[in-house]
FIDO-110086 format. One record per residue (C-alpha): residue number from 0; residue in one letter; x, y, z. Coordinates in Angstrom, 1 decimal. Layout:
N
NUM, A, X, Y, Z
...
# end
This chain:
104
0, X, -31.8, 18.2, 14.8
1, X, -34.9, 15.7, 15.3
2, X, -37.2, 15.7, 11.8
3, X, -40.7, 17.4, 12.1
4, X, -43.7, 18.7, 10.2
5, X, -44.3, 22.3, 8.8
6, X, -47.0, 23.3, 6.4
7, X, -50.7, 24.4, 6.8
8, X, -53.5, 22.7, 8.9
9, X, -54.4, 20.7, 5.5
10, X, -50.6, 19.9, 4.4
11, X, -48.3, 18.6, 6.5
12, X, -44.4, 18.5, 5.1
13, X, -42.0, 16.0, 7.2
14, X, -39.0, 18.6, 7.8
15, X, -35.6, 16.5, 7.3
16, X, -32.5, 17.9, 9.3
17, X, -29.6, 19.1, 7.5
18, X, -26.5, 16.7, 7.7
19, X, -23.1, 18.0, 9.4
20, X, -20.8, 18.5, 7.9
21, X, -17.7, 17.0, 8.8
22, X, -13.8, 17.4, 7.7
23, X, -12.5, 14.1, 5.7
24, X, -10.5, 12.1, 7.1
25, X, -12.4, 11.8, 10.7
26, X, -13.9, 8.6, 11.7
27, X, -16.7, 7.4, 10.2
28, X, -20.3, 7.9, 11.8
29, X, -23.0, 6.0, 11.6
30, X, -24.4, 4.7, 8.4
31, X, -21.0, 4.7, 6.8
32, X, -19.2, 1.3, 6.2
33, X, -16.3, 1.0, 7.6
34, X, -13.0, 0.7, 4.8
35, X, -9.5, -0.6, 6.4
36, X, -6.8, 1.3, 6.1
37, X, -4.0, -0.5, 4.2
38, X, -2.2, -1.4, 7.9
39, X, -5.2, -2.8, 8.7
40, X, -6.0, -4.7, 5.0
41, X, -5.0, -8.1, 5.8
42, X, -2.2, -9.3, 3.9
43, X, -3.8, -10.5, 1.0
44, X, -0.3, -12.4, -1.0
45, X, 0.3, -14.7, 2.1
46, X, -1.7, -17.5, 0.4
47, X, -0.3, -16.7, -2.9
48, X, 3.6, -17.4, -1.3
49, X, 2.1, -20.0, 0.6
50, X, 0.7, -21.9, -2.7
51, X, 4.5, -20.9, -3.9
52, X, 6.2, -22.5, -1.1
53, X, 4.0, -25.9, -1.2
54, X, 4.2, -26.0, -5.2
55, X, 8.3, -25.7, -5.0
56, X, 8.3, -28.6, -2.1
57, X, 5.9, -31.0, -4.2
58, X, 8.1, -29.8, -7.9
59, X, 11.4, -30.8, -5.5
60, X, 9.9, -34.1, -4.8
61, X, 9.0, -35.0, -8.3
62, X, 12.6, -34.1, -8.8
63, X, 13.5, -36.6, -6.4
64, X, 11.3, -38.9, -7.9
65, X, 13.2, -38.9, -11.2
66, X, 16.4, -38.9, -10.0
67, X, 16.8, -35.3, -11.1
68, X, 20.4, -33.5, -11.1
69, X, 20.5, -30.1, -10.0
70, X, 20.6, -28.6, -13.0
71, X, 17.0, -29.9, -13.5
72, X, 15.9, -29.1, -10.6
73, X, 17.0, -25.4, -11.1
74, X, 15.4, -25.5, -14.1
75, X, 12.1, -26.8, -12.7
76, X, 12.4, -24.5, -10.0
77, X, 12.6, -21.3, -12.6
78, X, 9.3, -23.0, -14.7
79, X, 7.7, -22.9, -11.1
80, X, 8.2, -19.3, -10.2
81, X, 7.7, -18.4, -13.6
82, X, 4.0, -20.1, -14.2
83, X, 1.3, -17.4, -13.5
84, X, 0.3, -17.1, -10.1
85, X, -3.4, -17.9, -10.8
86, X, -2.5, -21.4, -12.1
87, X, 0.3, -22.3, -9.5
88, X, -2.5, -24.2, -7.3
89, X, -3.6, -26.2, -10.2
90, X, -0.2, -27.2, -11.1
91, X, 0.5, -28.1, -7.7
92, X, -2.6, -30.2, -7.7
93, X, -1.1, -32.0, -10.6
94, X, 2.2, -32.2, -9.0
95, X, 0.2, -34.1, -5.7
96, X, -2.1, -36.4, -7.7
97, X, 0.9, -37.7, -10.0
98, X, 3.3, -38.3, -6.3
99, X, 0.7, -39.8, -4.1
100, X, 3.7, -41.7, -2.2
101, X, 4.2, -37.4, -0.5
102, X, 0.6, -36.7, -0.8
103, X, -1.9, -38.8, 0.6
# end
């Protein structure tokens, strides 16, 4: 299937070869990018729980840093989990610049 020329002795036409055709689902050939399957995706929430994990350990020691009872803590435990998972790394920013004694 190499590409050649056809036409007359004045024109020449660059013949292209026709492509396979091949059943979906095989493995890519060349030319194709490659997509992961999803067992192959990495898992893309393990920094999202461990931004969660962090922001709960720095909320518990602001807790501690107020004396907090455990209904407080509970509470500021639920207002963690339920801020928005794209400003939990800002708030737990917050949470480390007002404790510097935890964070250095």
């Amino acid at each position: 299937m190499n590409a050649g020329t056809k036409g007359t002795k004045r024109y020449k036409y660059q013949t292209v070869p026709t492509g396979k055709k091949v059943q979906i689902g095989t493995t890519p050939f060349r030319g194709v990018p490659f997509v992961p399957t999803p067992k192959q995706a990495p898992d893309t929430d393990t920094l999202g729980q461990e931004i969660t994990h962090a922001l709960l350990v720095a909320a518990m020691q602001v807790c501690d840093r107020h004396g907090d009872d455990e209904a407080a803590r509970a509470q500021m435990r639920a207002d963690c989990l339920n801020t928005p998972m794209h400003l939990r790394a800002d708030l737990l920013a917050h949470f480390q610049q007002t404790n510097p004694k935890h964070h250095p």
